[in-house]
C-alpha positions as CSV (number, residue, x, y, z in Angstrom):
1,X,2.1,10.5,1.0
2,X,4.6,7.7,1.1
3,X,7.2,7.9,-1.5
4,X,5.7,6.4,-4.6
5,X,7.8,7.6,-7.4
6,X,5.8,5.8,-10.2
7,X,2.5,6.9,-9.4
8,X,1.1,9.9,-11.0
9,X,-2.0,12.0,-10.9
10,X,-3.1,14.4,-13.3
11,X,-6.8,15.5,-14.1
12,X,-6.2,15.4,-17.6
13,X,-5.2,11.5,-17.7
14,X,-8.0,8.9,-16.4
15,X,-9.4,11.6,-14.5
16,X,-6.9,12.1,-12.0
17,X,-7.1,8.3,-11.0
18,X,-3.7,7.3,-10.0
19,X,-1.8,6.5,-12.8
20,X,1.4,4.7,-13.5
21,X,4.3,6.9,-15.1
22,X,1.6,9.4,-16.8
23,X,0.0,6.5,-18.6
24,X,-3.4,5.8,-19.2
25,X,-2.6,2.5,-17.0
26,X,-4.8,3.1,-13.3
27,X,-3.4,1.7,-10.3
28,X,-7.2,-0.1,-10.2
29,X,-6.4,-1.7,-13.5
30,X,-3.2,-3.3,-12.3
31,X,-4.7,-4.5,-8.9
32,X,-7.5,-6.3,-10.3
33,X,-5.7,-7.8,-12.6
34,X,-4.1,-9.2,-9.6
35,X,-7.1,-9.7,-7.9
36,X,-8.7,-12.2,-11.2
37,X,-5.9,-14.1,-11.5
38,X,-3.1,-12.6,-13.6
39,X,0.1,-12.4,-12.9
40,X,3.5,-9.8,-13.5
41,X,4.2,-12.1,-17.0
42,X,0.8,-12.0,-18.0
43,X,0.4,-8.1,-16.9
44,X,3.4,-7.3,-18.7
45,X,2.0,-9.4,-22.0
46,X,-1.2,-7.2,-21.9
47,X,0.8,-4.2,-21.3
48,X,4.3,-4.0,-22.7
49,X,5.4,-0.4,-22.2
50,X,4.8,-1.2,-18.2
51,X,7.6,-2.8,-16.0
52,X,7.6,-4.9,-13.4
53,X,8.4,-2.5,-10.9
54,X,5.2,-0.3,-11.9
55,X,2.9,-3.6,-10.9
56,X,5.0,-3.6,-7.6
57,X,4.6,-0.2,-6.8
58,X,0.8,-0.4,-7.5
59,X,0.1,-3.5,-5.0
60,X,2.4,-0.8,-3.0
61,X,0.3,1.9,-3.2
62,X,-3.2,0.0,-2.5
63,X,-1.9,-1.4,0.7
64,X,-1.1,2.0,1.6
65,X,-4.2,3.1,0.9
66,X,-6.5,0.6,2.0
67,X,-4.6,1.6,5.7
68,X,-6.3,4.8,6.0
69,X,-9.0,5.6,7.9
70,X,-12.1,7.9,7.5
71,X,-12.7,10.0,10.4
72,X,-16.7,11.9,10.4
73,X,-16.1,15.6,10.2
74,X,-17.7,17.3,13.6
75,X,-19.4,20.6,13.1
76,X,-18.0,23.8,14.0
């Protein structure tokens, strides 16, 4: 994985959704806030205890992942 420091996983939180920092704050919840409309300001309103760098790193970290591609398992 690409170094994202601020993304976490952990079963126990969101069900292992990435996360950012360990809080209950997905990676999906920041990009479609993005995606309807909001922006870092209004993100940061909604969600004080997050920082600007934590939205960053989440548009970061979809990119990344919206690069990978799904290759069909062939059997043995």
């Amino acid at each position: 994985m690409k170094n994202f420091d601020r993304i976490t996983f952990n079963p126990a939180v969101m069900g292992g959704k990435p996360c950012l920092r360990g809080l209950r704050v997905t990676v999906g919840t920041v990009v479609g806030l993005i995606a309807s409309g909001y922006n870092f300001k209004d993100i940061l309103d909604l969600y004080p205890y997050l920082e600007a760098e934590d939205i960053t790193e989440a548009l970061r970290y979809a990119a990344w992942r919206s690069e990978e591609v799904e290759l069909p398992l062939v059997a043995a």
